[in-house]
N, C-alpha and C positions, 0 to 999 in steps of 0.2 A: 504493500500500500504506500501509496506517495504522503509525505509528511504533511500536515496541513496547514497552510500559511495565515495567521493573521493579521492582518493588517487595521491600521485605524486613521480615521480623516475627517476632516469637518464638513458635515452634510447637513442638511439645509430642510424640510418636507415642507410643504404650504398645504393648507388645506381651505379648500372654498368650499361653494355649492357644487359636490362634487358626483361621480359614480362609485361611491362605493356599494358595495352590496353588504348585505346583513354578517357577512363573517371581514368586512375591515378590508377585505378586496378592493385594486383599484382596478380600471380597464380601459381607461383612456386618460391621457397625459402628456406630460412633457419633461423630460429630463435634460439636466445638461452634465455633461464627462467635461474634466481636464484633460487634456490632452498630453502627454509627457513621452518626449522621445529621448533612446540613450540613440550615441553610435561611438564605433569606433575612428580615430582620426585617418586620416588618409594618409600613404605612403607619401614622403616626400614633403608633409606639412612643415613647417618652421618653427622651432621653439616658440616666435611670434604669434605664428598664426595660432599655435596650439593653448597656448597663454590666451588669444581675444575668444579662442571658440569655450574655452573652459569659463570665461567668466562670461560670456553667451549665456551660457547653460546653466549656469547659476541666477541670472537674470529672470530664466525663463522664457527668455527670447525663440525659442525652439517651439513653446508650449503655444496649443491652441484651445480653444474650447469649441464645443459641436453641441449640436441641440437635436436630440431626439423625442417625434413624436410620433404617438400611437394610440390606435385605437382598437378594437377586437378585431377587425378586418385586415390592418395593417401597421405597418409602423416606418419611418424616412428619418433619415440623420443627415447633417452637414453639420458643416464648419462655419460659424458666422465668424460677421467681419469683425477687424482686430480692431474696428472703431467702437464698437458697441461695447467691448470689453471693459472693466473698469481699470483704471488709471492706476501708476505705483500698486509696486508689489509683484510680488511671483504671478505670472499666468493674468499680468492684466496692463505692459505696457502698451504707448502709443509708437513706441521708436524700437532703436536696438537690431540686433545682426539682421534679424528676420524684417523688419519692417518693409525692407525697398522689394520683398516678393513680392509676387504677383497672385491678388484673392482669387480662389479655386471656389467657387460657387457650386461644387460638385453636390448631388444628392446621391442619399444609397435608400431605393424605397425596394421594400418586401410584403409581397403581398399573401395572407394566410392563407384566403380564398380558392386561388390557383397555383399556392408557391412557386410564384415567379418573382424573380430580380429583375429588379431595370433601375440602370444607375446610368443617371448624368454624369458625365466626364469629362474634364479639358485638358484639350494640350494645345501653347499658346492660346491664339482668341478664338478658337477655333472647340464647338458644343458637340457631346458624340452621346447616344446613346447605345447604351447594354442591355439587353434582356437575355437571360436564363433562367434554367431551375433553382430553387433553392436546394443546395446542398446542405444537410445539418451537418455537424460535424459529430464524432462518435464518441459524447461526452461520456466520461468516467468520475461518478460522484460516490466518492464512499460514504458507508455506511456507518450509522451510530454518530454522526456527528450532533456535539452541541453547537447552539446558535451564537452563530458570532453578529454582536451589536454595533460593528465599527462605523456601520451605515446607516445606524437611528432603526433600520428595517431588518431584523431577521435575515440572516443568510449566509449559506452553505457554500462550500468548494467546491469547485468540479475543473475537468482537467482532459485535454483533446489534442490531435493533431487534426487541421485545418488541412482541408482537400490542397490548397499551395505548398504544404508541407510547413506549415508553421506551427510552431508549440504555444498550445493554449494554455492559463489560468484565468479562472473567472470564477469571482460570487454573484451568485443570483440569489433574489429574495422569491418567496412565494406568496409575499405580502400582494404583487402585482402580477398576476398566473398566467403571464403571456412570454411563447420566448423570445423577446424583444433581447436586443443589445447595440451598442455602438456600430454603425459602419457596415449595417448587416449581421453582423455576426449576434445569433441568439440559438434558438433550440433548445432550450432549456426548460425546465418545469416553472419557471419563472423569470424575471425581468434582470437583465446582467447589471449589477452596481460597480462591480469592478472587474475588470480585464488587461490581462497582460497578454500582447503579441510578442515574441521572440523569434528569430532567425537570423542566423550567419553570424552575430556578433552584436545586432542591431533589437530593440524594442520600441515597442511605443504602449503605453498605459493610458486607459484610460478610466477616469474613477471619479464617481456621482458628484457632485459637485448639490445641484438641487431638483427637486423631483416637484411640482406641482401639476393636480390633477384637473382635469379638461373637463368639459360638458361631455356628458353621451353622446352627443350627436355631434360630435368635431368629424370635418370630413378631408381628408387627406388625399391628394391629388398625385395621380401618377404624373415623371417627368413627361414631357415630349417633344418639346423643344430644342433639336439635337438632331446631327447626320446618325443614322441608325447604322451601329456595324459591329461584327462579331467581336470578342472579348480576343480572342489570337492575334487579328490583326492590331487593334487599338496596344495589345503589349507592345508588339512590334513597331509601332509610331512613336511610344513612350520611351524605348529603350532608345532610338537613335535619338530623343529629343536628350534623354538623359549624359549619352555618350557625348553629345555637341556641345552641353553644358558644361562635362567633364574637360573636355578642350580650350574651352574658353579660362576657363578658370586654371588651366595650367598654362596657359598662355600670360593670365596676368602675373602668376606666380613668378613666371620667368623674364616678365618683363621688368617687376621688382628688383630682380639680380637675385 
């Protein structure tokens, strides 16, 4: 059995005129994640560079926030913009390494109905859309766990390799019985409050932040504004954009001396 991680963070719940049902269930809402990425530095960085990328990252300059919402039928996440964010402090500049990117307006909607995916995508100013099945992934939650409270909401470990090949941890609570999560990724007997993605060296976390509940009848809109093209190709668009960035950027390096 894999050890079981606990973790703790400051979460937020709002409660309105809301859906819950008679056992404290929610089933439609809005949450928002931290966003938190590690990486490893790139070959060839500079004591310099590695010194501004480290105090980046301590900034939080790296970090974004995303807003998921959902309802029994479905659920859509993105990334809002880093204007809306609050000001000073971790995960809420206006400036800083990350600021001169370029906002990714990207959506990830899952639909329960017909488990299909269809995600809005960019690369430059250029809108694509995705549809496929929903793949779940082949969650492993042991057994006999006590409830961990780090999330104000009840909830357990569970632990997956993602159809990409990436190594999952996530708590979900059962307080909100849908398997919603960040970015797409859910499947669970309940709603993800925290999630770690892992691969090659690289993570990104994301973890509850604040959960307030919606009217019953919130209606969530598939994207469709977008060239429509398979998920293979769009990688392959991605990676040469990714490779041309790479160039560029050792180009400046080198023009530094």
């Amino acid at each position: 059995m894999r050890p079981i991680i606990f973790i703790t963070t400051l979460f937020t719940l709002n409660f309105l005129t809301v859906p819950v049902d008679l056992n404290g269930q929610i089933h439609s809402g809005t949450i928002d994640y931290l966003e938190t990425r590690q990486f490893p530095m790139w070959e060839g960085a500079s004591l310099e560079m590695k010194k501004r990328i480290e105090e980046a990252r301590e900034r939080g300059d790296f970090d974004r926030t995303g807003r998921l919402t959902f309802n029994q039928n479905a659920f859509a996440y993105s990334q809002m913009p880093r204007e809306e964010r609050d000001r000073g402090g971790r995960g809420g500049r206006g400036g800083g390494w990350a600021s001169s990117q370029s906002e990714s307006p990207e959506v990830f909607y899952t639909s329960f109905e017909d488990s299909l995916v269809t995600d809005l995508r960019q690369i430059m100013d250029r809108s694509f859309i995705l549809e496929d099945k929903w793949v779940v992934p082949e969650w492993e939650i042991p057994t006999n766990q006590k409830a961990n409270m780090a999330y104000t909401l009840p909830s357990e470990v569970a632990f997956a390799v993602s159809p990409e090949g990436d190594t999952l941890t996530a708590y979900f609570t059962r307080s909100i019985p849908l398997g919603i999560g960040p970015r797409g990724y859910g499947g669970l007997p309940g709603a993800i409050v925290y999630l770690k993605v892992e691969k090659d060296g690289r993570s990104t976390e994301y973890t509850m932040q604040t959960m307030q509940p919606n009217p019953a009848d919130l209606q969530l809109t598939k994207p469709e504004d977008g060239e429509v093209i398979d998920r293979e190709e769009f990688e392959k668009m991605s990676e040469k954009r990714r490779e041309a960035r790479e160039r560029q950027r050792r180009g400046r390096q080198r023009s530094r001396g």
